[in-house]
C-alpha positions in Angstrom: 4.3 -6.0 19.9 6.0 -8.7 18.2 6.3 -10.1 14.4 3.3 -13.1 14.6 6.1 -14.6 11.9 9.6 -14.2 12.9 9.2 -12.8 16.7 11.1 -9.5 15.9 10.3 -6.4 17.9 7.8 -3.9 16.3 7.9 -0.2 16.6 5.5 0.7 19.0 3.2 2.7 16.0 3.2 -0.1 13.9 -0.4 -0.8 12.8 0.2 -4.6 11.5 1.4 -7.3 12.8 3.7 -8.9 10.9 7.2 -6.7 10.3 8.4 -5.5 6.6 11.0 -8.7 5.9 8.4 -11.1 6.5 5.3 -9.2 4.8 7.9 -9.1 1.3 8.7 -12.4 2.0 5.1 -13.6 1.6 4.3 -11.3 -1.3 7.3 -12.9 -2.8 6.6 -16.4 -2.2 3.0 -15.5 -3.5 4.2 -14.4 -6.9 6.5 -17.6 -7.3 3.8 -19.8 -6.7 0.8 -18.0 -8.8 2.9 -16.0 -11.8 -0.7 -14.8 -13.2 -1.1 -12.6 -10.0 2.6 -11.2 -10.8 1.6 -10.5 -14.1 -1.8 -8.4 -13.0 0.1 -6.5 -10.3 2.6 -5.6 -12.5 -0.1 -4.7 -15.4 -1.7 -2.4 -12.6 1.4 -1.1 -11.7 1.7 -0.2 -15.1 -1.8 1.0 -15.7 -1.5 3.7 -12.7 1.8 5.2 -14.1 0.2 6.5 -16.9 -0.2 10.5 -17.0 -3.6 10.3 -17.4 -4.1 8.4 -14.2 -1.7 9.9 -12.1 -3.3 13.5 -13.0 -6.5 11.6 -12.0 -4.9 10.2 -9.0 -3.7 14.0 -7.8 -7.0 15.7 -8.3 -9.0 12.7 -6.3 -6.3 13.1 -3.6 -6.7 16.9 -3.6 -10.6 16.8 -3.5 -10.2 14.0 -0.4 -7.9 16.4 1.2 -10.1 19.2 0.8 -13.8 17.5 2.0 -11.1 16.3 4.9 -10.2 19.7 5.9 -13.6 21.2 5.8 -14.6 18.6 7.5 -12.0 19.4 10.1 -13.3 23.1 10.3 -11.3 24.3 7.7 -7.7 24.0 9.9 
């Protein structure tokens, strides 16, 4: 599979279609153009450094993993 941007070669598990370069390359161009939509990604960046949500963040993960693995039989 090839980048639908630049034509480089993707590794064979990649699940998008558009490589790394070129994905940062539109985020980048994004936030040049539209500075408020810099300013709330970095405000949610922000946000989910806080202790409080990354404790928050670590228990949701660990009660996904969990229904996950039951779900799984427990393995």
């Amino acid at each position: 599979m090839k980048c639908r941007q630049c034509g480089k070669e993707l590794k064979p598990h990649w699940s998008t279609d558009i490589c790394l370069e070129c994905s940062r390359k539109n985020v980048k161009k994004i936030f040049r153009e539209n500075p408020e939509i810099k300013q709330a990604f970095r405000e949610t960046i922000e946000e989910l450094k806080k202790p409080e949500n990354v404790e928050k963040m670590a228990k949701n993960t660990a009660n996904f993993m969990n229904v996950v693995q039951a779900l799984r039989g427990g393995k």
